[in-house]
C-alpha positions as CSV (number, residue, x, y, z in Angstrom):
1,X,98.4,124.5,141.3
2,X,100.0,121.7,139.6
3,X,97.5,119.3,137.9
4,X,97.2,115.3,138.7
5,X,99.1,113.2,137.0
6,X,96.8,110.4,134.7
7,X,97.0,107.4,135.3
8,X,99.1,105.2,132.9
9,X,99.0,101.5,131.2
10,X,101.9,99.6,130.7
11,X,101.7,96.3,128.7
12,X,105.2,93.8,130.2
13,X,106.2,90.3,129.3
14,X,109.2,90.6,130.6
15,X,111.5,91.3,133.6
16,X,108.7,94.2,134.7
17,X,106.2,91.2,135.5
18,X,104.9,90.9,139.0
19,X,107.1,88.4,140.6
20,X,110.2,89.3,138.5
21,X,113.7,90.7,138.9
22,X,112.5,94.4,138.2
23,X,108.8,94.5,139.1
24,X,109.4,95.3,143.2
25,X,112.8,97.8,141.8
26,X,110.7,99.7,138.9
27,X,106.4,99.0,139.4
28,X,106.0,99.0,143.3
29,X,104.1,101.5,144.2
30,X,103.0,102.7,141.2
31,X,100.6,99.5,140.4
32,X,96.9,100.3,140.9
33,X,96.0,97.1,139.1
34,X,97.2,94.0,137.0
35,X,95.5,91.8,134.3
36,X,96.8,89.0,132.4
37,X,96.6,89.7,128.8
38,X,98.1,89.4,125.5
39,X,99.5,91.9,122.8
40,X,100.4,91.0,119.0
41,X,104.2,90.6,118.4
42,X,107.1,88.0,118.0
43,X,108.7,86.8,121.4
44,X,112.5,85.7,121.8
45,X,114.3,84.9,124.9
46,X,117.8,86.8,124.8
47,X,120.7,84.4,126.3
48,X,121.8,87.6,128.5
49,X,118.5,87.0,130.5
50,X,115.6,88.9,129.4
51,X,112.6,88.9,126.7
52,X,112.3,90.9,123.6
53,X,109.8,91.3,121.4
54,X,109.6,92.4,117.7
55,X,106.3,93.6,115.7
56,X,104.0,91.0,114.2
57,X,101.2,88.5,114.9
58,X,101.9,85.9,117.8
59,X,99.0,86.2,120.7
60,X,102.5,87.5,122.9
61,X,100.8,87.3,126.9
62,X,102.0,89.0,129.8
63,X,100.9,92.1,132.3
64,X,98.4,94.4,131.8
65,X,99.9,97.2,134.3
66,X,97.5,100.3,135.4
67,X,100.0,102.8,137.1
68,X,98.9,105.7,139.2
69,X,100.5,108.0,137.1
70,X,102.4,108.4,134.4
71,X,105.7,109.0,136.6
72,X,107.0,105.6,136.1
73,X,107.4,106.1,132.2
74,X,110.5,108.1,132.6
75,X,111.8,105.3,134.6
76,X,110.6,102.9,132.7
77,X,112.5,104.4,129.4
78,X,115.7,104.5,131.2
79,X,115.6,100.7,132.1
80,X,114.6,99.7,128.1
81,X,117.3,102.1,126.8
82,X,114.7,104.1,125.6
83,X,115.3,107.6,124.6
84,X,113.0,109.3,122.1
85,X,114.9,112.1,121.0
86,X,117.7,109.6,120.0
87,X,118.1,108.0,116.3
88,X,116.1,104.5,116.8
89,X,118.6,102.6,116.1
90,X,120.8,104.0,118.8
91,X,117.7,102.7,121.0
92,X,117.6,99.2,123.2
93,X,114.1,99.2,122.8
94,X,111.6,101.7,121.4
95,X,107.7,102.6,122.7
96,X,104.7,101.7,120.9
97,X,101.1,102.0,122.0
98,X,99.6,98.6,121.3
99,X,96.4,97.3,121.2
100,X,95.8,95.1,124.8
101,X,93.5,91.9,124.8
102,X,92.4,90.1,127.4
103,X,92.7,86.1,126.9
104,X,89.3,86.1,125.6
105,X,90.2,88.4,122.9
106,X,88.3,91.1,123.9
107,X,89.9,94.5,123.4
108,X,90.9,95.9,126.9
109,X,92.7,98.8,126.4
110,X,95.4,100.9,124.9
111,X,99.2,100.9,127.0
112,X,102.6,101.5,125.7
113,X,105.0,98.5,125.3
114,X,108.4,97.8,124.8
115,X,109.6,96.1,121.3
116,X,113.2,95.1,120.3
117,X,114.4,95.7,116.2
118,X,114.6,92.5,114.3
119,X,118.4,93.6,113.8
120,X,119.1,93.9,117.6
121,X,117.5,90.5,117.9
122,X,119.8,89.1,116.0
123,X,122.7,90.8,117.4
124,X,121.6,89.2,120.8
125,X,121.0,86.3,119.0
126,X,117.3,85.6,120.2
127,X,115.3,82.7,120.6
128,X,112.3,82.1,119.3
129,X,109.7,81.5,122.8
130,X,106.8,79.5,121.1
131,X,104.7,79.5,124.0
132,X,104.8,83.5,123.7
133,X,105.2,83.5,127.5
134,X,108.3,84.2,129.1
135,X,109.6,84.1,132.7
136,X,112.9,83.8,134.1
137,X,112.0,80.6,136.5
């Protein structure tokens, strides 16, 4: 007998947000629940249409995601260009697990998120997103 599959907590600022281009392609169905929260990094705005973010202190908000199971990571991976065998720098993005807060600042949880190299950020040339909130409306 195959055991259950745990459940799994994705932190997104991004296109994966409920409402964007890749939350109904990538989340639906998987999503047991969603809180607005915030993570610490650096948020830019990439002129080919989608977020990135790079390590540091900024209150960065988004999407608290609590998935059904952990399926949707390998998914997930492929859309950031995400592959953790590779050489990071061959990476789009690379995984973390980040501390989740809610907008209280109370500690919520742990969940993996998706960060961006300040290199890469250049290369895209990135723009600062003071409001560390993002959305493509």
């Amino acid at each position: 007998m195959k055991p259950e599959a745990s459940t799994l907590k994705v932190f997104v600022y991004g296109t994966l947000k409920p409402g964007e281009a890749n939350y109904s392609h990538y989340c639906n169905g998987y999503v047991e629940s969603q809180t607005i929260a915030y993570t610490k990094g650096i948020l830019y705005a990439l002129p080919i249409g989608y977020p990135a973010m790079v390590e540091g202190n900024n209150k960065v908000r988004g999407i608290l995601l609590t998935c059904k199971n952990s399926d949707i990571l390998a998914s997930l991976d492929r859309l950031e260009g995400y592959q953790p065998q590779r050489k990071s720098g061959l990476n789009e993005y690379y995984r973390l697990l980040v501390s989740v807060y809610s907008l209280e600042d109370q500690l919520i949880d742990l969940a993996w998120a998706y960060f961006m190299t300040p290199e890469k950020i250049r290369e895209y040339k990135g723009i600062l997103v003071e409001s560390n909130w993002w959305t493509s409306f």
